[in-house]
N, C-alpha and C positions, 0 to 999 in steps of 0.2 A: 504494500500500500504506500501510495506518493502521496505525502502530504506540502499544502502550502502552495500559492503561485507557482506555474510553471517561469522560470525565464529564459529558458533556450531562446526561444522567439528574440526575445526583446535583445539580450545578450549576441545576438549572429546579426540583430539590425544595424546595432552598433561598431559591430566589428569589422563592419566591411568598408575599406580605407576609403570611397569617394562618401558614402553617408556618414562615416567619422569625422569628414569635414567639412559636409553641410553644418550638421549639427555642432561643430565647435564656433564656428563664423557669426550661427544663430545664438549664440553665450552672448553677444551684446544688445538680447533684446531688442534688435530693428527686424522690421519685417523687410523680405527681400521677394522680390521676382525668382524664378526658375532660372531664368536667363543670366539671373547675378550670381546666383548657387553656384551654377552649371562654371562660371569665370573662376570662382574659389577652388571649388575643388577640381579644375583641370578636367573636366570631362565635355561631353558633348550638351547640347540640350535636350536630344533625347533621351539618350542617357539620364540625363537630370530627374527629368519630370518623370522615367519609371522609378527610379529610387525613390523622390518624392510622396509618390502615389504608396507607396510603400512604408513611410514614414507616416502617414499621415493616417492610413488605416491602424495601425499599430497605435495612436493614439501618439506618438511621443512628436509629433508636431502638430499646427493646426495652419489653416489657410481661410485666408477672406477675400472675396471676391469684390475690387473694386473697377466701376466699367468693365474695359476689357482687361483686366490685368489682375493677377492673383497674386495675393502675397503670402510668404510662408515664415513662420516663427514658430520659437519652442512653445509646445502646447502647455505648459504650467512652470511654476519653481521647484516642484519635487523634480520634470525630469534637468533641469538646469543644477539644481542639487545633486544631480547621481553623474550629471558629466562633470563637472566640478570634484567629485572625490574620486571619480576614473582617471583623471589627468594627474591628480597627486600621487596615485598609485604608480602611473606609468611614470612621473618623475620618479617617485624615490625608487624604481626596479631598474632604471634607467632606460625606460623606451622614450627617448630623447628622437628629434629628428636629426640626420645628419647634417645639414645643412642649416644653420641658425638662419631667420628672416632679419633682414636688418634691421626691422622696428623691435628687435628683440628685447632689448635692451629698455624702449620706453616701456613693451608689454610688460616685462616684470617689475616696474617700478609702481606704474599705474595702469589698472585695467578696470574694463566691465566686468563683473561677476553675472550674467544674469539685468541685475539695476542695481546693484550696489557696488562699493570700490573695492577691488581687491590690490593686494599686487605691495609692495615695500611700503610703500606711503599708508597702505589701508593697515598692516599689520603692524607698523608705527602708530599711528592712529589709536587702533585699538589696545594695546598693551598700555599705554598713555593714560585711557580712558579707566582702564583696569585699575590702573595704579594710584588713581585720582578718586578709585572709590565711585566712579556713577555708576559700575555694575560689580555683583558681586560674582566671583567666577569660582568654581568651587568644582569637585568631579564629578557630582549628580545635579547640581544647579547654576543655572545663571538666568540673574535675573537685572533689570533697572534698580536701583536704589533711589531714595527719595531725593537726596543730592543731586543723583543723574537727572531725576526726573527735573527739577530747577532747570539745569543745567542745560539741556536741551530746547526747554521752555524761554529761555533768555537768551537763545538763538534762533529763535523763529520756529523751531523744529518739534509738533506737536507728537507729545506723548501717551492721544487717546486711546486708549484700547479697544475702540469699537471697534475696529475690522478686526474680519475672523482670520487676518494673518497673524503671524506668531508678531509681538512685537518687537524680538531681536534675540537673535540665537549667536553663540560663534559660528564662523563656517571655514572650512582648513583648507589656507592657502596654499597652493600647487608649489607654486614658486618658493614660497619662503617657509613652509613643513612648520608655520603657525600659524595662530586665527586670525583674522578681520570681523567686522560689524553685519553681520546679516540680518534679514528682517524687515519690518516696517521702517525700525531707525535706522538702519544701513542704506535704504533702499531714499527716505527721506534726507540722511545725513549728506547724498550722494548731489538731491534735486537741488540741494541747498547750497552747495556748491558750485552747480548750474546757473540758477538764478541769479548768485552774486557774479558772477562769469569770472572766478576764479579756476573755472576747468572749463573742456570743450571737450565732445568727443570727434577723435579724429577719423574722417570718412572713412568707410568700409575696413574699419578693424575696432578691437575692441581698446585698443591705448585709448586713455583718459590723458589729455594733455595741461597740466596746471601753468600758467603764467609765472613768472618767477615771481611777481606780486601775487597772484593767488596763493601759492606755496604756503610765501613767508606766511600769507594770512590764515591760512587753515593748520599751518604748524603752530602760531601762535595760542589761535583759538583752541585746540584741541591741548596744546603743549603746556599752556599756565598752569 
């Protein structure tokens, strides 16, 4: 008797190298054409769009149809959360590419997680925030503290808990084999730095690029 989810399925969808790189492209939360897919991961269009068709029944992406043109993104945060702890696994066993991308370098300082910051800056960030006491981090909990909850509040950056997302989990960086800020506050702490246009994200990759006045100002604000 088999108990429990099968995942073969899900696990062979992922493992085949052009859908491996649909779906890592799709980690910055933009919606793309087929046509832009098909440019990322080196394949054809058609090709593209059987993979797609493919992904998209399996549930681990979705698609909206706008005019004539369809756009495709990761179907929720849980599956963004399971490529996220797949790429940490493949760094530390060292399934590394051989050839680095020249943006490599911004990618592991500052990245999109999904909607929140990953990457050196976010794991600086959060360890900061640990340390300051706005969350208490513990091996069965982590929670907001009422300090944190201030804290955030006198950044513009609201600490409702009415949506049914989590409001802020650790989430384990790839790059740096520590945590960053996930969550509603990760995801907020991210728009917020939007807003002040202390970051940008940079076309068709996931680098989050800070200004060197945004920097100082989100190392200050987080850093005090």
């Amino acid at each position: 008797m088999r108990d429990g989810p099968h995942i073969a399925r899900v696990a062979a969808l992922i493992g085949d190298q052009a859908r491996a790189e649909i779906l890592t492209v799709l980690m910055a939360d933009r919606a793309l054409t087929a046509t832009e897919l098909a440019n990322h991961a080196g394949i054809t269009r058609a090709t593209a769009s059987s993979h797609l068709a493919r992904l998209v029944d399996a549930r681990l992406i979705g698609v909206v149809k706008q005019g004539r043109h369809r756009y495709f993104r990761l179907a929720d945060r849980d599956v963004a959360r399971l490529l996220e702890s797949l790429m940490g696994v493949a760094f530390r066993t060292g399934a590394v590419r051989l050839a680095s991308s020249p943006r490599e370098p911004a990618l592991r300082k500052a990245r999109m997680c999904y909607d929140h910051l990953a990457g050196e800056l976010a794991v600086w960030a959060f360890e900061r925030m640990v340390a300051k006491r706005l969350f208490v981090l513990e091996p069965h909990r982590f929670a907001l503290t009422q300090p944190g909850a201030k804290w955030f509040n006198s950044h513009g950056i609201s600490t409702d808990p009415s949506s049914r997302r989590v409001l802020c989990r650790p989430c384990l960086d790839w790059g740096e084999r520590r945590h960053h800020l996930a969550g509603a506050l990760g995801a907020a702490l991210m728009q917020r730095c939007f807003t002040l246009r202390w970051a940008r994200r940079v076309a068709d990759t996931r680098v989050v690029a800070f200004t060197p006045q945004g920097e100082r100002a989100f190392r200050r604000m987080v850093g005090v």
